[in-house]
Backbone as a printed PyTorch tensor [residue, N CA C, xyz], in Angstrom:
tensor([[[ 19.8300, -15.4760, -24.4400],
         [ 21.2040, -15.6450, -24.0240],
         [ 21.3510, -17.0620, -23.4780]],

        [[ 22.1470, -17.7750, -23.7310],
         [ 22.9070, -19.2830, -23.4830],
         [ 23.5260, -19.2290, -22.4980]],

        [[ 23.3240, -19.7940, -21.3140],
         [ 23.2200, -19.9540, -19.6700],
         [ 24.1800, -21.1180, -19.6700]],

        [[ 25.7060, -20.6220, -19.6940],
         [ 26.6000, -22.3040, -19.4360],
         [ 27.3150, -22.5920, -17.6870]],

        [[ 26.8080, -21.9170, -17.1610],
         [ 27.2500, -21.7690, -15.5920],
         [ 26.6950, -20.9560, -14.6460]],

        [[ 26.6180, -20.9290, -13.8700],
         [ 26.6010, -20.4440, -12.1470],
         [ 27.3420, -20.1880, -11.0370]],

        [[ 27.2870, -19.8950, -10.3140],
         [ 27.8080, -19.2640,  -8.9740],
         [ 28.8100, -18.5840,  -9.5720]],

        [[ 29.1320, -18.1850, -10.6120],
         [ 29.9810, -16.8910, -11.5230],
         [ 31.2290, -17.6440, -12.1170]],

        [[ 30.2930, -18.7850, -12.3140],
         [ 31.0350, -19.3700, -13.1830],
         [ 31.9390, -21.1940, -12.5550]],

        [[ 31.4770, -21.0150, -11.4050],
         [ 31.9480, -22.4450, -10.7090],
         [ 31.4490, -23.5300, -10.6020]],

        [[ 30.1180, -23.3110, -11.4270],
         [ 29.1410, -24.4050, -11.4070],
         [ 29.2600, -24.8650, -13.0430]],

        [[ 29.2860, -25.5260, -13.9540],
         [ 28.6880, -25.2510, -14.9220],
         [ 27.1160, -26.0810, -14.9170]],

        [[ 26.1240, -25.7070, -15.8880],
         [ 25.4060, -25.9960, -16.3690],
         [ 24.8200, -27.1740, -17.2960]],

        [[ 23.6780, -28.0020, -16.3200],
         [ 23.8640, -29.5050, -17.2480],
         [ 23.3190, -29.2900, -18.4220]],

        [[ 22.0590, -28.5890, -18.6210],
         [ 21.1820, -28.4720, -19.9190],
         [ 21.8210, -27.0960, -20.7390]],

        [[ 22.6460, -27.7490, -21.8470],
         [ 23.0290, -26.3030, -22.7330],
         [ 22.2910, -25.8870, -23.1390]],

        [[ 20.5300, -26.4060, -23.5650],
         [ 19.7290, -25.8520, -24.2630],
         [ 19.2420, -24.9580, -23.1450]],

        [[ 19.8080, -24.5590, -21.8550],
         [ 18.8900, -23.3880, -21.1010],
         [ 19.4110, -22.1730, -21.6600]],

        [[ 18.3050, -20.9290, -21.4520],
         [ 18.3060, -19.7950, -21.8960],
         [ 17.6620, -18.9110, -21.2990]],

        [[ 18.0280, -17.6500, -20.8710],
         [ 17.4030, -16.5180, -20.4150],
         [ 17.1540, -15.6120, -21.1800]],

        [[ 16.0860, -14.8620, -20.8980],
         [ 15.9390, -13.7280, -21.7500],
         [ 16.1500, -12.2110, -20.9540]],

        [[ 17.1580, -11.6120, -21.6780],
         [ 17.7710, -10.4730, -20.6550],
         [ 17.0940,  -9.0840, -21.2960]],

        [[ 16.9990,  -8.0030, -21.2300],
         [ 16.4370,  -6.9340, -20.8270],
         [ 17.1950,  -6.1450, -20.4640]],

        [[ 17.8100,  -5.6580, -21.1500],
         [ 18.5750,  -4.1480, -20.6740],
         [ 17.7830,  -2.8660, -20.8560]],

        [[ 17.5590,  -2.4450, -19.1630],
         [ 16.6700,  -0.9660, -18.9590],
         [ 17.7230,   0.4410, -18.6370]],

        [[ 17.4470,   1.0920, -18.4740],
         [ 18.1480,   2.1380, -17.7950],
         [ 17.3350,   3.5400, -17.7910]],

        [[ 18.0100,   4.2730, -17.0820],
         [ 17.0650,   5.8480, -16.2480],
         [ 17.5400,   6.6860, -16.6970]],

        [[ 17.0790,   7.9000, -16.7470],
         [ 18.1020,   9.5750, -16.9110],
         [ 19.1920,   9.7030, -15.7910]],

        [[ 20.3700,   9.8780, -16.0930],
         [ 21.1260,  10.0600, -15.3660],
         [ 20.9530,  11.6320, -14.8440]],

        [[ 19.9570,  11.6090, -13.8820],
         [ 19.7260,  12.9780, -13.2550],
         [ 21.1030,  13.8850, -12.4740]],

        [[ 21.9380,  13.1250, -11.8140],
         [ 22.7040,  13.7920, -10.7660],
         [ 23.6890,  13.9260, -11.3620]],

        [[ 23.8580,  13.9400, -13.0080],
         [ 24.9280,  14.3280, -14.0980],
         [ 24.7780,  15.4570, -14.3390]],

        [[ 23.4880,  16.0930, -14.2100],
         [ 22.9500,  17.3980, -14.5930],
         [ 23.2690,  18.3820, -13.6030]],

        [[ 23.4020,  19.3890, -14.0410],
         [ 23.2960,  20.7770, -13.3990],
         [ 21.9550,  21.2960, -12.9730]],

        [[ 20.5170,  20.6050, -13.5670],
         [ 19.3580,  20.7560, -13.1850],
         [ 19.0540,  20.1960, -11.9540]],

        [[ 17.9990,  20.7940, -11.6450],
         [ 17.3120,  20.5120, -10.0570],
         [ 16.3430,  19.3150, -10.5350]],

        [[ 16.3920,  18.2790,  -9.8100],
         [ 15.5030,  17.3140,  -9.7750],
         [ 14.1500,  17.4530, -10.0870]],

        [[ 13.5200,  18.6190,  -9.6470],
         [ 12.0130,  18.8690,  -9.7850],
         [ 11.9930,  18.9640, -11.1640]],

        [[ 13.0840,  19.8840, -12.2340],
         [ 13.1060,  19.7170, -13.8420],
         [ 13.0350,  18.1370, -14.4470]],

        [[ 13.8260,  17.3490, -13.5960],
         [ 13.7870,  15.8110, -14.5780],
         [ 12.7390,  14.8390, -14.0370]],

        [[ 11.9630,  15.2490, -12.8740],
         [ 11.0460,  14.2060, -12.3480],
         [  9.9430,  13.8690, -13.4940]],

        [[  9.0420,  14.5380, -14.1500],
         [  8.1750,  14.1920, -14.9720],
         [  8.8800,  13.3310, -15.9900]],

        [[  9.7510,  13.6640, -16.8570],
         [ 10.5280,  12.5530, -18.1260],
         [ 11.5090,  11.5010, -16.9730]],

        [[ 11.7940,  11.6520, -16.0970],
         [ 12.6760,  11.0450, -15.1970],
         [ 11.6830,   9.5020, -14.5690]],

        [[ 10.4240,   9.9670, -14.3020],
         [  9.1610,   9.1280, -14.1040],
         [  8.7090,   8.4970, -15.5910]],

        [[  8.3950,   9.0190, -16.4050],
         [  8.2100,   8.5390, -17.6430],
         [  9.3980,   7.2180, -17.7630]],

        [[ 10.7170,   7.5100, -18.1730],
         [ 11.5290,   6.8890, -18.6910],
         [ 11.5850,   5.6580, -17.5460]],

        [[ 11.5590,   5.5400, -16.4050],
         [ 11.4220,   4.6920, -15.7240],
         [  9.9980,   3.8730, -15.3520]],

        [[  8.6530,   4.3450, -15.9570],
         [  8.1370,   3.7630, -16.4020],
         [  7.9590,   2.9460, -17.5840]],

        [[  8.4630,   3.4350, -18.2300],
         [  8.3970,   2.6520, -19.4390],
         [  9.5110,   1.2430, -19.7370]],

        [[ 10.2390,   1.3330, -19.0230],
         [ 11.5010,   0.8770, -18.3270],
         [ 11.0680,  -0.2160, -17.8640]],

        [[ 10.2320,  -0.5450, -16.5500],
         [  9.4130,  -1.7370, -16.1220],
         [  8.3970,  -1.8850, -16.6990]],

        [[  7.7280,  -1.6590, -17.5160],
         [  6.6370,  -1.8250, -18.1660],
         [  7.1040,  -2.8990, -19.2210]],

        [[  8.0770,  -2.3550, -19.9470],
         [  8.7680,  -2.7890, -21.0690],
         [  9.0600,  -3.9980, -20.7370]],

        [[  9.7520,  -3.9380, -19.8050],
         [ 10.6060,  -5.4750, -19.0740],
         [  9.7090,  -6.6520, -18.9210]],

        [[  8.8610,  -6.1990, -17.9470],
         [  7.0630,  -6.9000, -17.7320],
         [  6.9640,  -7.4500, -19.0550]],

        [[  6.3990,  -7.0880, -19.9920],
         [  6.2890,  -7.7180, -21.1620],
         [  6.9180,  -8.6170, -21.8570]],

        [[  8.2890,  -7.8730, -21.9420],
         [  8.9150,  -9.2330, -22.6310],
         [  8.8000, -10.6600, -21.3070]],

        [[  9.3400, -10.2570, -20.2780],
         [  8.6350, -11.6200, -19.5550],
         [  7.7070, -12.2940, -19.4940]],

        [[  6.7680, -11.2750, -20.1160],
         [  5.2430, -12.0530, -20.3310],
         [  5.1600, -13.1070, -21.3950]],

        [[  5.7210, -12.6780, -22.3440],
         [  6.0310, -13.2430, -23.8310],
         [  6.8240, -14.0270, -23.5760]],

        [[  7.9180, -14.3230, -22.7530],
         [  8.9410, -15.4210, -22.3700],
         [  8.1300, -16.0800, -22.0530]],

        [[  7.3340, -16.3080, -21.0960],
         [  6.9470, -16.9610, -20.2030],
         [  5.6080, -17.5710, -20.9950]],

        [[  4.6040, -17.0420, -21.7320],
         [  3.5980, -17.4480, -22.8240],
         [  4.4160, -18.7570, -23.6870]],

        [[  5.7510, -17.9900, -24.3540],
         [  6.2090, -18.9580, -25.2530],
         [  7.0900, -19.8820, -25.2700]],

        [[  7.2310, -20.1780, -23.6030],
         [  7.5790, -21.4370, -22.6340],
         [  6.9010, -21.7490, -21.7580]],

        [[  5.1970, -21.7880, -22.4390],
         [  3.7400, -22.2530, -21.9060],
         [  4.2740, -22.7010, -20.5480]],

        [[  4.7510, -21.6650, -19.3530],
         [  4.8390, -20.9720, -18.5360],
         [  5.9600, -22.6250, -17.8690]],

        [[  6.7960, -22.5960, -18.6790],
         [  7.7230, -23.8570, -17.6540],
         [  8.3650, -23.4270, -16.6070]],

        [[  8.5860, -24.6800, -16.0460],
         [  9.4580, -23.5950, -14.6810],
         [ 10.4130, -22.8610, -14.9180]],

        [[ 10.2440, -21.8000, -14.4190],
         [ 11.4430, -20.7080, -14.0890],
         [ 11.4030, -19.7640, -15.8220]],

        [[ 10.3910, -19.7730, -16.6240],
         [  9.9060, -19.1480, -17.2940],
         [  9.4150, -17.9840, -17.0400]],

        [[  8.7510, -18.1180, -15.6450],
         [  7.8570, -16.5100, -15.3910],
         [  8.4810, -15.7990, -14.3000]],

        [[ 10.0690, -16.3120, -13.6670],
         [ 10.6410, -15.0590, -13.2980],
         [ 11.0680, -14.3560, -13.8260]],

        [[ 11.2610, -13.5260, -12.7590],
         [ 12.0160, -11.6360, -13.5100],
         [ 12.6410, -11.1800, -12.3610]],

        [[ 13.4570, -10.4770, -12.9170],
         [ 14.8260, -10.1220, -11.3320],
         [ 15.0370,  -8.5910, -12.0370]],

        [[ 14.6710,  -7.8600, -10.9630],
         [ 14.5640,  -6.2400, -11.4090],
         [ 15.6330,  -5.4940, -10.8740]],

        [[ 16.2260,  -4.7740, -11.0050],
         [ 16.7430,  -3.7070, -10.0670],
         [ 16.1190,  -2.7330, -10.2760]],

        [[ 16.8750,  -1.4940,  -9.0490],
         [ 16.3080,  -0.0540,  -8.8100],
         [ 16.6150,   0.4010,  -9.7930]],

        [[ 16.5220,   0.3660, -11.0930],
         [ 17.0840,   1.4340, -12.3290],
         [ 17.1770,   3.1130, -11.6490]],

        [[ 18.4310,   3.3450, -12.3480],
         [ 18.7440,   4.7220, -11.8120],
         [ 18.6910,   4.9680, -10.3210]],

        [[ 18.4770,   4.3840,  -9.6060],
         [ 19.0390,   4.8580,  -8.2400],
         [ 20.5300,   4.8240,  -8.2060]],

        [[ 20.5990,   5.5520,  -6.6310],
         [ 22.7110,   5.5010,  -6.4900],
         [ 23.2260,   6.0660,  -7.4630]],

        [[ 23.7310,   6.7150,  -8.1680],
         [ 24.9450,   7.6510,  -8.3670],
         [ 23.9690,   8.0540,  -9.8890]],

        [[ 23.1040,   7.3970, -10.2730],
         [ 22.0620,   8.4290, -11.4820],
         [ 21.1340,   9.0980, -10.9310]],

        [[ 21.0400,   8.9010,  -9.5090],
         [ 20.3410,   9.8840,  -8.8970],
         [ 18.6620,  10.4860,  -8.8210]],

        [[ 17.7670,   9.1740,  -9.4000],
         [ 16.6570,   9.1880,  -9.3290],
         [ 16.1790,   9.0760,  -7.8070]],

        [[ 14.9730,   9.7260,  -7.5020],
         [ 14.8800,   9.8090,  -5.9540],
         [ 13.8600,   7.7720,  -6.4900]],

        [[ 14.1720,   7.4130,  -4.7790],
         [ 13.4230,   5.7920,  -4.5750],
         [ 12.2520,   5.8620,  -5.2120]],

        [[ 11.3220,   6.6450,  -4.4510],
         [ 10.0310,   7.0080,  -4.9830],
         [  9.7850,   7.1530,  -6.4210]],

        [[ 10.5280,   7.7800,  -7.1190],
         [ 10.0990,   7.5830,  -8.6210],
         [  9.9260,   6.2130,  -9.0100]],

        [[ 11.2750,   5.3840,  -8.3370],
         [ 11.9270,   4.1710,  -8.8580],
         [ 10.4360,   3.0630,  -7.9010]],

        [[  9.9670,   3.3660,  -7.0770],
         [  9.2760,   3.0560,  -6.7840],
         [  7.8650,   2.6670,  -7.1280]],

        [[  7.1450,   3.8270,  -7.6150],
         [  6.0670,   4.4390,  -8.2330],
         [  6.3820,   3.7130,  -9.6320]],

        [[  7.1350,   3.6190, -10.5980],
         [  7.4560,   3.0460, -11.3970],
         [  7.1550,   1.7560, -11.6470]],

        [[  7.5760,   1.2170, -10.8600],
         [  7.3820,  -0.4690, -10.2940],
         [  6.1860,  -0.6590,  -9.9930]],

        [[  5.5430,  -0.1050,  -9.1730],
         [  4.0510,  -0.1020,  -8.5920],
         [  3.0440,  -0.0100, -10.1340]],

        [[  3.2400,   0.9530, -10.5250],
         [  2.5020,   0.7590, -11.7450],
         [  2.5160,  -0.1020, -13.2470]],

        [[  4.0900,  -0.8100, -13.1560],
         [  3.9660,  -1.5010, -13.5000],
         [  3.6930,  -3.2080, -13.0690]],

        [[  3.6450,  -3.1770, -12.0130],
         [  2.8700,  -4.4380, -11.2380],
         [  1.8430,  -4.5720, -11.3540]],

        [[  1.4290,  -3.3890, -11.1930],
         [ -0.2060,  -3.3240, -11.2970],
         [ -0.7070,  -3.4890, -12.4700]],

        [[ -0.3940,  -3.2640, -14.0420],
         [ -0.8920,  -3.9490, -15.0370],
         [ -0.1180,  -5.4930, -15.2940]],

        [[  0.5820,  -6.1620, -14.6220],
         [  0.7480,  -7.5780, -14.5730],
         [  0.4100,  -8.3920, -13.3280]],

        [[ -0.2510,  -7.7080, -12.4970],
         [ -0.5240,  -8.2890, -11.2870],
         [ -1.5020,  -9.8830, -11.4420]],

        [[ -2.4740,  -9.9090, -12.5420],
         [ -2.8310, -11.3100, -12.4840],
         [ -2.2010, -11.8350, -14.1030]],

        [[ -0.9890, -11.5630, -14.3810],
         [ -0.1360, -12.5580, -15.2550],
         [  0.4570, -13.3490, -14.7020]],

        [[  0.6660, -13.5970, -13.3860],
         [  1.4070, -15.2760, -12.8440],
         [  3.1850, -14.8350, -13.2620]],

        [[  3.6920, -13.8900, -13.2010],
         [  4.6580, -13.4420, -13.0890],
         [  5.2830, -13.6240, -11.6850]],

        [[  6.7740, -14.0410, -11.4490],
         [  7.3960, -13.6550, -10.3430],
         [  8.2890, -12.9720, -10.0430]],

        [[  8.0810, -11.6500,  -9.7300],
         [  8.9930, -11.1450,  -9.5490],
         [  9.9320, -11.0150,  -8.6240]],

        [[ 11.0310, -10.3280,  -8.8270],
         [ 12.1860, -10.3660,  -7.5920],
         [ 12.9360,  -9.1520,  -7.4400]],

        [[ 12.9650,  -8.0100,  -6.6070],
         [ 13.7010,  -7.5390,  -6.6820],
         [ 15.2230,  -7.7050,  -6.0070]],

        [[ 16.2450,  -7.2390,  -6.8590],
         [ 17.4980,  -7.1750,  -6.4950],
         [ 17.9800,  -6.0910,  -6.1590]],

        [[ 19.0810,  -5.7110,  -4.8750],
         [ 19.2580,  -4.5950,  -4.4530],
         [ 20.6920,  -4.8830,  -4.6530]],

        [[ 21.2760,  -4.0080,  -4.7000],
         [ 22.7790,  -3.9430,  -4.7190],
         [ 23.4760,  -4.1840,  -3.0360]],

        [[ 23.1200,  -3.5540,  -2.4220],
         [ 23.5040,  -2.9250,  -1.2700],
         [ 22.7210,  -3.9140,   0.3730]],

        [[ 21.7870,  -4.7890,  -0.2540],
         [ 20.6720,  -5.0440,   0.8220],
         [ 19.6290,  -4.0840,   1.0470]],

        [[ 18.4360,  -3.8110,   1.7510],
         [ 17.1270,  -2.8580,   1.8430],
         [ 17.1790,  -1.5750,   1.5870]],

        [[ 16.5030,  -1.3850,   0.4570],
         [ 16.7340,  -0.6340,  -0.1720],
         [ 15.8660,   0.9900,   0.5530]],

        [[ 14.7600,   0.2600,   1.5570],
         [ 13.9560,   1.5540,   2.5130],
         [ 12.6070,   1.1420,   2.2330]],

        [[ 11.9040,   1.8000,   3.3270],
         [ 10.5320,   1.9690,   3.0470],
         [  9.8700,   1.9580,   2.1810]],

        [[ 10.5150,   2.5900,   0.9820],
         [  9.5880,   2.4630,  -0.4170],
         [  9.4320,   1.1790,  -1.1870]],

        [[ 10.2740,   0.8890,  -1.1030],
         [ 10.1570,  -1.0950,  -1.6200],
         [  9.5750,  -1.9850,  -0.8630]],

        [[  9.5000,  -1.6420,   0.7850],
         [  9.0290,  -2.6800,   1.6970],
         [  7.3800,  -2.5610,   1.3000]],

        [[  7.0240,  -0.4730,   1.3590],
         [  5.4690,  -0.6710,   1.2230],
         [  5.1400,  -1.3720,  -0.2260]],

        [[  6.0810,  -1.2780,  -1.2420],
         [  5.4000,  -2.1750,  -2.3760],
         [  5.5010,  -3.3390,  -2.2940]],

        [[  6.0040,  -3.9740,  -1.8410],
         [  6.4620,  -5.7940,  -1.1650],
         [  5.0710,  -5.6220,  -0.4240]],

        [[  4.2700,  -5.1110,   0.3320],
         [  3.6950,  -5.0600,   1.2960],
         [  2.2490,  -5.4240,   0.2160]],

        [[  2.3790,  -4.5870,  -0.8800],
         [  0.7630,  -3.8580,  -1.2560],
         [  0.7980,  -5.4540,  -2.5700]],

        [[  2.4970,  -5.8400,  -2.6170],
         [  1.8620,  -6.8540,  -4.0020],
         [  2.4850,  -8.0640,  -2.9140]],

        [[  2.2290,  -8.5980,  -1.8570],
         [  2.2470,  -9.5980,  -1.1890],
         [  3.4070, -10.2510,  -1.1980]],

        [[  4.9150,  -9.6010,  -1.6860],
         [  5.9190, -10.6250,  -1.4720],
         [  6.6060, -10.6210,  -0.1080]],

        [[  7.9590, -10.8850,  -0.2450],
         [  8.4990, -10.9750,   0.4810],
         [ 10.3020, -10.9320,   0.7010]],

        [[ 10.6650, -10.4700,   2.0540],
         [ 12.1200,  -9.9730,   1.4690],
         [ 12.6820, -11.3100,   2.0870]],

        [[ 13.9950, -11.4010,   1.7380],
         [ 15.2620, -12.0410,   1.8820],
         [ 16.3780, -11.3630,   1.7000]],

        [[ 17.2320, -10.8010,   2.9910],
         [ 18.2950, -10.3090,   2.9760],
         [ 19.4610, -10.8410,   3.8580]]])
């Protein structure tokens, strides 16, 4: 995708040749269902693994095949499916964790984005266990 501005549009952009590579993920919309959560947690965990896993990669491959220039090896995540799809944190959590953990020595940076500001305990202990850090 062709990057012609910033601050949502009030900045523009000096280098037209910049480009991001975007990633559209998404979760089971659990709290659409008439089922009890304990039914969608196993495919509910799945699909949101595969979700950051997926993402991880193509950043990896961004970032390989812009022999890692700056601002090549970030990645800006959200909570997929939390808030109104109704995945509990912890899945969304656990998710993330395991996928960190097979990119943990790719030189990746990640970032998470919250909608709302702190998202709870479950993101702080993974900030905690992969050494980043918040800004809110």
């Amino acid at each position: 995708v062709q990057v012609t501005s910033m601050e949502w549009g009030a900045c523009p952009v000096e280098d037209e040749e910049q480009t991001v590579t975007q990633v559209l993920g998404s979760a089971c919309s659990v709290s659409y269902s008439m089922n009890d959560n304990f039914l969608w947690e196993p495919f509910a965990r799945l699909v949101l693994s595969a979700s950051y896993e997926a993402t991880l990669w193509a950043a990896l491959l961004t970032a390989l095949r812009h022999r890692s220039a700056e601002g090549s090896r970030r990645v800006y995540l959200t909570c997929l499916g939390g808030g109104v799809f109704g995945n509990e944190s912890r899945w969304i959590t656990d998710a993330m964790h395991d996928a960190f953990s097979k990119f943990k020595n790719c030189g990746l940076e990640v970032y998470i984005v919250t909608y709302s500001g702190p998202y709870g305990r479950d993101l702080t202990m993974l900030e905690n266990t992969f050494g980043g850090s918040s800004r809110w």
